[in-house]
C-alpha positions as semicolon CSV with decimal commas, in nm:
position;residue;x (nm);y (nm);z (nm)
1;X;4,498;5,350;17,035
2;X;4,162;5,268;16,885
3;X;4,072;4,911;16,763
4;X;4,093;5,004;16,425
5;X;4,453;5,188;16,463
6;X;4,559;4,854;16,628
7;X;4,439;4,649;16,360
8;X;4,707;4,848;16,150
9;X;4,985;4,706;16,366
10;X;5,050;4,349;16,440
11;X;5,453;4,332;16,394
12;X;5,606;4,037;16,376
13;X;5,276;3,867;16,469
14;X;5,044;3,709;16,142
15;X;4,739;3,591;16,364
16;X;4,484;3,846;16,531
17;X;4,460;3,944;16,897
18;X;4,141;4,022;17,044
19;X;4,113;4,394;16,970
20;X;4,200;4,280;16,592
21;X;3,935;4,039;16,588
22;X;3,668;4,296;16,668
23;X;3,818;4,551;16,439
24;X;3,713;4,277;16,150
25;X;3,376;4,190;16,273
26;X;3,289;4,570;16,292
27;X;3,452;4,626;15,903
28;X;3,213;4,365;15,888
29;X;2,879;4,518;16,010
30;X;2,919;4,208;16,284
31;X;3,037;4,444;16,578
32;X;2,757;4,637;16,824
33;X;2,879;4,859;17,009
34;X;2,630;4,966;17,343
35;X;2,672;5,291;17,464
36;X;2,440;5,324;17,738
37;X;2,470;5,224;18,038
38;X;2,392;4,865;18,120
39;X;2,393;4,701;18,481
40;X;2,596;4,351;18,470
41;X;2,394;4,141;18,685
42;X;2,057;4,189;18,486
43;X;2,160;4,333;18,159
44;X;2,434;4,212;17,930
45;X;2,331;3,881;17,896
46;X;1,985;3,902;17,859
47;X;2,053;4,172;17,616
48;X;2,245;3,920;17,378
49;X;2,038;3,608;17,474
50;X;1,757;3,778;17,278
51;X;1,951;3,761;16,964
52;X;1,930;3,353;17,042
53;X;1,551;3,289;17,155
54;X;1,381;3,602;16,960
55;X;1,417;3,416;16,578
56;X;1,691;3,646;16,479
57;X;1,804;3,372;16,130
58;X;2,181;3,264;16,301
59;X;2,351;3,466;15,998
60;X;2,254;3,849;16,124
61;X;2,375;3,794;16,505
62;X;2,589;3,994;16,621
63;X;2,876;4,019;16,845
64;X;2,811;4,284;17,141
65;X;3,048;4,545;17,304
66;X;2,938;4,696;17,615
67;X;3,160;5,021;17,670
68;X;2,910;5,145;17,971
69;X;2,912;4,887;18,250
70;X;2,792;4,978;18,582
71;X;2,691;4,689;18,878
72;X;2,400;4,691;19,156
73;X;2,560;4,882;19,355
74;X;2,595;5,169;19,121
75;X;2,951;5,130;19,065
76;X;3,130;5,245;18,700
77;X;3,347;5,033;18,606
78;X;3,653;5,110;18,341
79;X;3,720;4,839;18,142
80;X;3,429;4,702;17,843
81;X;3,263;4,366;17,789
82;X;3,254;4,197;17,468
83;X;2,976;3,867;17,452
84;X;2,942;3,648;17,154
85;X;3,223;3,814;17,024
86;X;3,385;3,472;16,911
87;X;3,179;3,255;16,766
88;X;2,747;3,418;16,784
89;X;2,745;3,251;16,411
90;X;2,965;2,999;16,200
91;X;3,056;3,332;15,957
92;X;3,192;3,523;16,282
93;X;3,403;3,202;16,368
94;X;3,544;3,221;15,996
95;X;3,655;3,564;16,050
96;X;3,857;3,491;16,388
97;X;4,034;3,171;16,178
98;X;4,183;3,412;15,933
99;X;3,945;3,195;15,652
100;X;3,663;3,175;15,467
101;X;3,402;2,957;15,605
102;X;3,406;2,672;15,372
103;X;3,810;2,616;15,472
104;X;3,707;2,589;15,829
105;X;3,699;2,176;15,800
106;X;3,991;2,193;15,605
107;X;4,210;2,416;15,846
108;X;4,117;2,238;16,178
109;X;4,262;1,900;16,029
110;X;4,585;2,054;15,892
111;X;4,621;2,222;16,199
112;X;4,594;1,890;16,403
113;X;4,823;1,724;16,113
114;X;5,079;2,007;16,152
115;X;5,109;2,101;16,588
116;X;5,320;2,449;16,553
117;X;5,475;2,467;16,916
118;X;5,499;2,833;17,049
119;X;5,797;3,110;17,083
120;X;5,879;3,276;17,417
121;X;5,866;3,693;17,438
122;X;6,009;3,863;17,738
123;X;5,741;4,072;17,963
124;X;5,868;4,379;17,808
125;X;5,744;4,250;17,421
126;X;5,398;4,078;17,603
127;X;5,113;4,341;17,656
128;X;4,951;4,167;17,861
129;X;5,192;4,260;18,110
130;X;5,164;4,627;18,086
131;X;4,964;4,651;18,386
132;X;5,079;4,445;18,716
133;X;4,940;4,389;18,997
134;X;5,083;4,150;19,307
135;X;5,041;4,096;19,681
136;X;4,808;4,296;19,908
137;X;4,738;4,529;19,649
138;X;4,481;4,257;19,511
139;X;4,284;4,189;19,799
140;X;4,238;4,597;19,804
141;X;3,875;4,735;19,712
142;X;3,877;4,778;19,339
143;X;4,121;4,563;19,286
144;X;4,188;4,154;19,213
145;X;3,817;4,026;19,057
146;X;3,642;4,313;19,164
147;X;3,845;4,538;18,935
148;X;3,602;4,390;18,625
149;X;3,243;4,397;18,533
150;X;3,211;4,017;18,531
151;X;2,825;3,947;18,416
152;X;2,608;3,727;18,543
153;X;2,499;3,460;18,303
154;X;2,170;3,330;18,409
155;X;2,030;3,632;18,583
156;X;1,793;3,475;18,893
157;X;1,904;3,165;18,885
158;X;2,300;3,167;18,914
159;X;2,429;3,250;19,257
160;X;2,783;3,490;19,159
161;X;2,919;3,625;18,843
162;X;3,114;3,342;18,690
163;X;3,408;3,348;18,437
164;X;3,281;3,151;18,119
165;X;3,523;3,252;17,814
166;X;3,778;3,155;18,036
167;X;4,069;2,944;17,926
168;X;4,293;2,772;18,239
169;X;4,640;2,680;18,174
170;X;4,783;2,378;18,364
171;X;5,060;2,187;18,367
172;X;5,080;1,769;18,410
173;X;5,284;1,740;18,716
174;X;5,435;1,426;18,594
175;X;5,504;1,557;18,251
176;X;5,473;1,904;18,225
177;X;5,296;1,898;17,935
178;X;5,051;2,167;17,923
179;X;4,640;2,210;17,892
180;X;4,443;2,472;17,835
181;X;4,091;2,374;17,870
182;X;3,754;2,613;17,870
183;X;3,620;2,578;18,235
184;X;3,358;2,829;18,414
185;X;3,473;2,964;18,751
186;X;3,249;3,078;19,022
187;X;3,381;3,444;19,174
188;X;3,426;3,402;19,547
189;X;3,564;3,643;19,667
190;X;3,809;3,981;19,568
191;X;4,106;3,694;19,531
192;X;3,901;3,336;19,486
193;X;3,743;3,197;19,259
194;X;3,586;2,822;19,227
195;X;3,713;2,616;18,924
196;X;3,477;2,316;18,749
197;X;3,702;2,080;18,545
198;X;3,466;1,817;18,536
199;X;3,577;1,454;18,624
200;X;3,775;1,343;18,320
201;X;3,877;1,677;18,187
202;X;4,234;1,697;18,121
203;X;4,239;1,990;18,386
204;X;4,108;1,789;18,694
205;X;4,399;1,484;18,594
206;X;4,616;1,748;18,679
207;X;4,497;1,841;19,000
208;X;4,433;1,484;19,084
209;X;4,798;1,383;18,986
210;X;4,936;1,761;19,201
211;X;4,709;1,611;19,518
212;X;4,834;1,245;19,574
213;X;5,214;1,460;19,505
214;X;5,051;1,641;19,791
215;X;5,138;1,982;19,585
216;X;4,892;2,239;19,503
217;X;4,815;2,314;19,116
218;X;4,970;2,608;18,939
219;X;4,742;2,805;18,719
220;X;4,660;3,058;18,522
221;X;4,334;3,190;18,406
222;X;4,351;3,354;18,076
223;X;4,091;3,591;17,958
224;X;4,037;3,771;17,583
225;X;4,288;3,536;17,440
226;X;4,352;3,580;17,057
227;X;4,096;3,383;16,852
228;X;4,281;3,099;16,734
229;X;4,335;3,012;17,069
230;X;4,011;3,024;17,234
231;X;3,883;2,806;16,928
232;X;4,179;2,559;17,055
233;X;4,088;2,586;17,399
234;X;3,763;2,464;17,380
235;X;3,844;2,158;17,094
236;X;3,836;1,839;17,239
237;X;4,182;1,671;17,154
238;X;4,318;1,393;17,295
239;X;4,546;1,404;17,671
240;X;4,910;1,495;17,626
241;X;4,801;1,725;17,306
242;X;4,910;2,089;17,389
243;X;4,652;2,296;17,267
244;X;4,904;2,599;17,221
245;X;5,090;2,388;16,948
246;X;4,726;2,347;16,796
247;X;4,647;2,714;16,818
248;X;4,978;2,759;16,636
249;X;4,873;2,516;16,388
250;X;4,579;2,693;16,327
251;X;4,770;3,049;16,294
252;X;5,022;2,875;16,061
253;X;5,309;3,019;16,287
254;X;5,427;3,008;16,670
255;X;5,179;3,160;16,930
256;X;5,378;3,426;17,131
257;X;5,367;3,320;17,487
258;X;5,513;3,471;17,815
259;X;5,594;3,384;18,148
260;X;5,375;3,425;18,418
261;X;5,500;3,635;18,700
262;X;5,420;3,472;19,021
263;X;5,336;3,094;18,896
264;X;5,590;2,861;18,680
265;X;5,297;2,886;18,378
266;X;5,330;3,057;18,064
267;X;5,025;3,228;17,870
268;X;4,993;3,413;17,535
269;X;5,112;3,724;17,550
270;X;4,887;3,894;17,318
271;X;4,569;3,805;17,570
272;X;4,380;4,111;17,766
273;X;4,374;3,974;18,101
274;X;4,562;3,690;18,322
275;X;4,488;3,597;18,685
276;X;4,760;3,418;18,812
277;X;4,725;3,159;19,119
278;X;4,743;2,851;19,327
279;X;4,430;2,580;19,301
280;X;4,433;2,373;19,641
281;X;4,452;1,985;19,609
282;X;4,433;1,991;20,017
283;X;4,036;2,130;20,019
284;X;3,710;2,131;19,802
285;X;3,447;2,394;19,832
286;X;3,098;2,422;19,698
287;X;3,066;2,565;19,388
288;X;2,744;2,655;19,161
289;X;2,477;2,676;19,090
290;X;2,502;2,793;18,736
291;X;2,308;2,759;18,381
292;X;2,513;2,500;18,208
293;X;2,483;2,452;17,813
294;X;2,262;2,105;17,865
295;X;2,027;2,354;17,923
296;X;1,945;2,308;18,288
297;X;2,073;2,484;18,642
298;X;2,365;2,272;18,729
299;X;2,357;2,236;19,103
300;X;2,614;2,310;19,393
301;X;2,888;2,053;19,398
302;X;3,237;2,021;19,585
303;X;3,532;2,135;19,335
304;X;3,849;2,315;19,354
305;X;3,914;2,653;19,418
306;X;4,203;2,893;19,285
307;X;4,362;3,157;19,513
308;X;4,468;3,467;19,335
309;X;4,861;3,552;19,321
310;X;4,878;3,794;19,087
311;X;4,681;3,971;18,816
312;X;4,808;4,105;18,472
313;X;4,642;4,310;18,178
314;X;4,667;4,502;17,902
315;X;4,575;4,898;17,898
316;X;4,190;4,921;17,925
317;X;4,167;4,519;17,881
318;X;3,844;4,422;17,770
319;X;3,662;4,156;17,962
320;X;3,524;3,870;17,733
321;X;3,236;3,655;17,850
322;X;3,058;3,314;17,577
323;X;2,691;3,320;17,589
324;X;2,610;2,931;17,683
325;X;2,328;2,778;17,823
326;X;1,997;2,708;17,648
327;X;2,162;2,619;17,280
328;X;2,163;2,780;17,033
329;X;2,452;2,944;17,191
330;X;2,772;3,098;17,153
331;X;2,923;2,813;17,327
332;X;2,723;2,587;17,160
333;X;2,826;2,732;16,764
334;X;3,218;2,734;16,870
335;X;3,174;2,386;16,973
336;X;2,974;2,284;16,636
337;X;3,253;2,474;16,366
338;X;3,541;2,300;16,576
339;X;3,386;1,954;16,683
340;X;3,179;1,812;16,346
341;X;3,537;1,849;16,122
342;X;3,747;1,662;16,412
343;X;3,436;1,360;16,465
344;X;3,442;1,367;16,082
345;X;3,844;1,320;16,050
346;X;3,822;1,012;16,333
347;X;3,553;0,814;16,141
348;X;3,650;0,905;15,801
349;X;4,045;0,895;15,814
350;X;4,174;0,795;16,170
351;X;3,946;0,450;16,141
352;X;3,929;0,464;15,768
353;X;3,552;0,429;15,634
354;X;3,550;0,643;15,330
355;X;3,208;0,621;15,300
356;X;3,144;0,882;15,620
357;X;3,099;1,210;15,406
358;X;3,099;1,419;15,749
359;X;2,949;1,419;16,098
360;X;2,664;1,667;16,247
361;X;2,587;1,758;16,563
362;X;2,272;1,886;16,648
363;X;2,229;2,201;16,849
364;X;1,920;2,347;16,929
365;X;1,829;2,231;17,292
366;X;2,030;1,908;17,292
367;X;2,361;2,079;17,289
368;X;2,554;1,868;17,027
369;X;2,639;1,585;17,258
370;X;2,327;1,381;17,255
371;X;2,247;1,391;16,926
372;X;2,459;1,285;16,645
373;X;2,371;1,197;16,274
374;X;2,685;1,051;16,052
375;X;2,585;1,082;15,644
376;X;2,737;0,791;15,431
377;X;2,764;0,765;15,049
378;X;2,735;0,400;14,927
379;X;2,837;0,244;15,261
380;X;2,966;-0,135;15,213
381;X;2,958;-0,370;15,438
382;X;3,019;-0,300;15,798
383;X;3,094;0,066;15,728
384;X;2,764;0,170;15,920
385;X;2,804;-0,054;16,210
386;X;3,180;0,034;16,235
387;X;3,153;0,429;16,223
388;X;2,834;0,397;16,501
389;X;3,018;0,228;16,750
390;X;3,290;0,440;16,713
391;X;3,080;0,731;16,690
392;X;2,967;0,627;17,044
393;X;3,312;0,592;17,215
394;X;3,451;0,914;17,051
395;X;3,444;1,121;17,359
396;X;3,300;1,060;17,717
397;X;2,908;1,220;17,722
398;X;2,920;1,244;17,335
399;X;2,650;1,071;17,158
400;X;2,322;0,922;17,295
401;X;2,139;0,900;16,979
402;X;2,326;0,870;16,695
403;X;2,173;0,778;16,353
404;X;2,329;0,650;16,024
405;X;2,185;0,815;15,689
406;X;2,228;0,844;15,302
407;X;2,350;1,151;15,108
408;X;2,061;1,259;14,973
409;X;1,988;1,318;15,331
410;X;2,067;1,632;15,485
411;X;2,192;1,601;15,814
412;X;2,142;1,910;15,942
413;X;1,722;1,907;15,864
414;X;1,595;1,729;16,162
415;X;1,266;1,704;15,942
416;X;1,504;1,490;15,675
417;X;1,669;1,287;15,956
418;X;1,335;1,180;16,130
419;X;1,175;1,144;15,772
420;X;1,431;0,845;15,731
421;X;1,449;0,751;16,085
422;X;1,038;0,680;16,006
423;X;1,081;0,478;15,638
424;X;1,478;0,350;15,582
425;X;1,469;0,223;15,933
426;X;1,266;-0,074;16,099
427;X;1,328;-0,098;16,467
428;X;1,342;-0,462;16,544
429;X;1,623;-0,500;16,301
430;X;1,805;-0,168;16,249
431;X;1,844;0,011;16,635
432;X;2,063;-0,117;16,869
433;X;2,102;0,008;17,255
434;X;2,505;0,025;17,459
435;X;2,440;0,018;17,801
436;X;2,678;0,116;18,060
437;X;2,758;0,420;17,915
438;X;2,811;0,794;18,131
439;X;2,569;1,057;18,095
440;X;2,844;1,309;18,199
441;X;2,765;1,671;18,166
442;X;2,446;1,587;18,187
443;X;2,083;1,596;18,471
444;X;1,942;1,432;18,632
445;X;2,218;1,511;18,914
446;X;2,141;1,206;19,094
447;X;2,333;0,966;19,325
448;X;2,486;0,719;19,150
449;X;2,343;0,794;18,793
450;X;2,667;0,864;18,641
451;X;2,694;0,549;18,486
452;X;2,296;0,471;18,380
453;X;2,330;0,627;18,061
454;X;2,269;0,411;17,731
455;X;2,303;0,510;17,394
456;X;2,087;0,400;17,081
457;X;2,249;0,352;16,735
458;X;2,021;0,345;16,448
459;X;2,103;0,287;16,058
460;X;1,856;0,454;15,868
461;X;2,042;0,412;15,558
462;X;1,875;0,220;15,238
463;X;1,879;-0,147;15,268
464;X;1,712;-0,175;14,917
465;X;1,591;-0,015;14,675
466;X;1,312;0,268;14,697
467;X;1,097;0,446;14,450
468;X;1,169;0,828;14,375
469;X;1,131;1,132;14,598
470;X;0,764;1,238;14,499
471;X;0,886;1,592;14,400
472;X;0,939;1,754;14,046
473;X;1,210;1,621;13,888
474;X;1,537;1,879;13,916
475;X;1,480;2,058;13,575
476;X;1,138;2,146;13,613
477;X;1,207;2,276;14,012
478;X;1,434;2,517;13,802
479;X;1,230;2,638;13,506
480;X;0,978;2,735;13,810
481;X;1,242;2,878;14,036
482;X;1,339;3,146;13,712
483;X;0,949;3,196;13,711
484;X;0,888;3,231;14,052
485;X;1,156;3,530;14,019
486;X;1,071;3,656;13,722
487;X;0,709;3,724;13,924
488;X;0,886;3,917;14,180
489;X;0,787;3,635;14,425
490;X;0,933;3,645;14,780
491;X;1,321;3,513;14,831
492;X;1,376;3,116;14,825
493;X;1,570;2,916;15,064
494;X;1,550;2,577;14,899
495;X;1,577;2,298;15,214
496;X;1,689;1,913;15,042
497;X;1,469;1,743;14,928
498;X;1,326;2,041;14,725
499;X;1,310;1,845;14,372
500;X;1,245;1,457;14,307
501;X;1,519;1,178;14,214
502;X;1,548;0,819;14,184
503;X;1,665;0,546;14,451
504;X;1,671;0,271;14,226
505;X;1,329;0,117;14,202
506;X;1,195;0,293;13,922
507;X;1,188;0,142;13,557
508;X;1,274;0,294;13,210
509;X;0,942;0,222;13,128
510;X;0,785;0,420;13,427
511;X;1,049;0,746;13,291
512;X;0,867;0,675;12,954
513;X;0,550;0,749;13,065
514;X;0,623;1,004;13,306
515;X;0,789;1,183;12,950
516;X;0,531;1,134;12,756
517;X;0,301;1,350;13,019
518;X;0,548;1,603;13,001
519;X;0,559;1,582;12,660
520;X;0,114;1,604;12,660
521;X;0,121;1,235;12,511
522;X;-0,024;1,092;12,804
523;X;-0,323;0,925;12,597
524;X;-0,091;0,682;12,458
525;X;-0,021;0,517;12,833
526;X;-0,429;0,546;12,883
527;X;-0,401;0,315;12,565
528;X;-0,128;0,054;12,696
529;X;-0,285;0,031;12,992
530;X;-0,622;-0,044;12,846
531;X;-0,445;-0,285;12,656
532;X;-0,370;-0,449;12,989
533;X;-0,730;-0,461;13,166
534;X;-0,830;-0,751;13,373
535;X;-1,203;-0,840;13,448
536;X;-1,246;-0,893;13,864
């Protein structure tokens, strides 16, 4: 059955699986499909990365599937790779919510508001299980990790394939309350693979509650989930929050989950590929190298490690790999859609300022984390200073400069940010420095630097009153723009501020004059302000 015959058929199922999902994005001229034969060490991800660093505008990238995979070695390999498949632009990431893209805000805060927990299939119902494979027969050439063309991310630099759209489910040992966090995972061997749940992620509290029970960790590593819960998978919500109740939330009914088969862990049942296992609590091994989306080789560093118990998949499963590193990114656009409606819901509602009209991230190079502007319509009183201190303590590694500005600023110009950063903003009165803070995810990977971090909070709202923009006044910018079209002139894409408007120091009798020289009656101001000469 072709994608498009399966996106006939979803039974008793509202919300996409994978195979769905890139049934739409092709309907949508979104899907590339690559025929000829690519190696996966050196070729997939270059391939994609171009449509990042080569100027391609963010709205025409594409998702990629690679149906002719082959490795160094020469070998062919039976199974296809999609990359930036999820989430290559904010329109793509619309299309695997089920929405249009302006609901996107709106549907991430219902779905936190409204947790949907999930509804058990058997194995028979979950096709994910209709291939499984247990025992020896993993560790048998062909078979376990070497079965699929895993690419390598940042060709000459990363030292093994690693697993990077790829979503582990654990369970709290104390709890059992489930997590399913977004982790990479270095490939080892035909049945190991390293895990990195960084210190603090909800993932390694698990395995550091399992090791002082002196009890290995139970996992499973899910791969090609549907949409709606890789978009959940790699939200940040708060510990104890099961992120399969907000995946439901986001598909407005239960996600369909099934039981493992060697490990008490249940995963979704519409996903292409599970590798079931045990993670050790008794040993560490090195793990890394690998490109990390702060833009920069993260080095070799003791973590966990996940021994392979079983593996399950769906007929011809197809292997799905983000695009991360350097941002823009794949990673770095799925974190963007998901995180600037959840920062914006904390300030706005959770610690009720009303004045916060959203939050914005920014992602080229800095990866979203370090640099944060929050826009504010008519703040009062300690509305700034409330929503940037919170704004710093949101989440651990989140924010290192964050900056405070008006609506008429657009948050998402860098040009309009530092234009008020430079003249709504004096230094010595309006920036203020935390120290203490982590750097987290973050170089230089030095001893001890972990908690050397600071961040800088700076209001570059308006204090007082300024005079207007310097620009045409709206009405005019129009008349020309019907002109400029008229002429056959080349396509505008107006960026704010693209026409001029008053910040409160300007006069009625300054929007006389500046009518009467529309109006060609500019003489009679020459007159007043002869009227008004002083000798030096």
């Amino acid at each position: 059955m072709n994608m498009q015959q399966e996106a006939q058929i979803t039974g008793k199922r509202g919300y996409r699986n994978l195979r769905e999902h890139l049934a739409e994005l092709e309907k949508a001229g979104m899907l590339l499909r690559v025929k000829r034969e690519v190696q996966k060490e050196t070729d997939i991800h270059t391939l994609v990365r171009w449509q990042f660093v080569g100027g391609i505008p963010e709205e025409e990238r594409k998702a990629f599937l690679f149906e002719n995979v082959t490795d160094a070695k020469g070998k062919k390999y039976a199974h296809s790779v999609a990359v930036a498949a999820l989430a290559a632009n904010p329109q793509m990431y619309a299309i695997g919510m089920g929405c249009k893209l302006e609901e996107i805000e709106d549907k991430w805060k219902h779905a936190m508001d409204h947790l949907i927990p999930p509804v058990e299939v058997s194995s028979e119902e979950a096709p994910v299980h209709e291939v499984v494979r247990t025992g020896q027969e993993l560790d048998q050439e062909g078979f376990g990790f070497d079965q699929f063309p895993i690419p390598i991310s940042t060709p000459g630099f990363d030292v093994a394939p690693f697993t990077t759209c790829s979503h582990w489910f654990t369970h709290d040992p104390e709890t059992g309350i489930r997590n399913v966090g977004n982790y990479r995972g270095q490939i080892k061997g035909r049945t190991k693979i390293g895990a990195y749940p960084a210190a603090g992620q909800h993932m390694y509290i698990h395995w550091s509650k399992a090791q002082k029970k002196g009890e290995p960790l139970q996992a499973a590593l899910v791969i090609g989930s549907p949409p709606v819960v890789s978009y959940a998978a790699v939200q940040k919500v708060p510990y104890g929050v099961d992120e399969i109740e907000v995946a439901g939330g986001l598909a407005g009914e239960p996600i369909r989950m099934v039981k493992c088969k060697t490990v008490d862990v249940m995963v979704p049942a519409d996903a292409e590929i599970v590798f079931e296992g045990i993670i050790s609590t008794e040993y560490l091994e090195p793990e890394g190298a690998f490109g990390e989306s702060h833009g920069y080789m993260h080095p070799r560093e003791w973590n966990p490690y996940m021994n392979l118990t079983a593996v399950t998949h769906r007929n011809e499963a197809i292997w799905v790999s983000f695009i991360s590193q350097v941002t823009p990114s794949e990673s770095s656009v799925i974190k963007k859609v998901g995180y600037n409606p959840l920062f914006t819901r904390h300030l706005k509602d959770e610690l009720n300022i009303p004045s916060v009209i959203r939050v914005h991230m920014h992602e080229p190079l800095t990866n979203l984390r370090k640099f944060i502007i929050i826009q504010f319509k008519d703040p009062k009183g300690s509305d700034v200073s409330r929503a940037l201190h919170a704004a710093a303590v949101f989440h651990k590694g989140v924010g290192k400069i964050i900056v405070a500005v008006d609506e008429d600023i657009d948050p998402e110009n860098t040009d309009a940010v530092m234009w008020a950063m430079c003249y709504r903003m004096k230094p010595h009165k309006d920036v203020q420095f935390i120290t203490g803070m982590e750097k987290w995810h973050a170089p230089p990977f030095t001893e001890g630097s972990e908690s050397e971090d600071s961040v800088m909070l700076v209001d570059a709202t308006l204090k007082e009153p300024f005079p207007p923009i310097s620009l045409p006044k709206k009405e005019y910018m129009e008349k020309a723009r019907v002109i400029w079209e008229e002429l056959g002139l080349p396509k505008l894409k107006p960026q704010s501020p693209w026409f001029g408007y008053s910040l409160g120091d300007w006069s009625d009798e300054a929007d006389e004059e500046a009518l009467a020289a529309i109006q060609g009656e500019h003489y009679k101001t020459g007159e007043k302000l002869a009227e008004m000469r002083k000798k030096v």
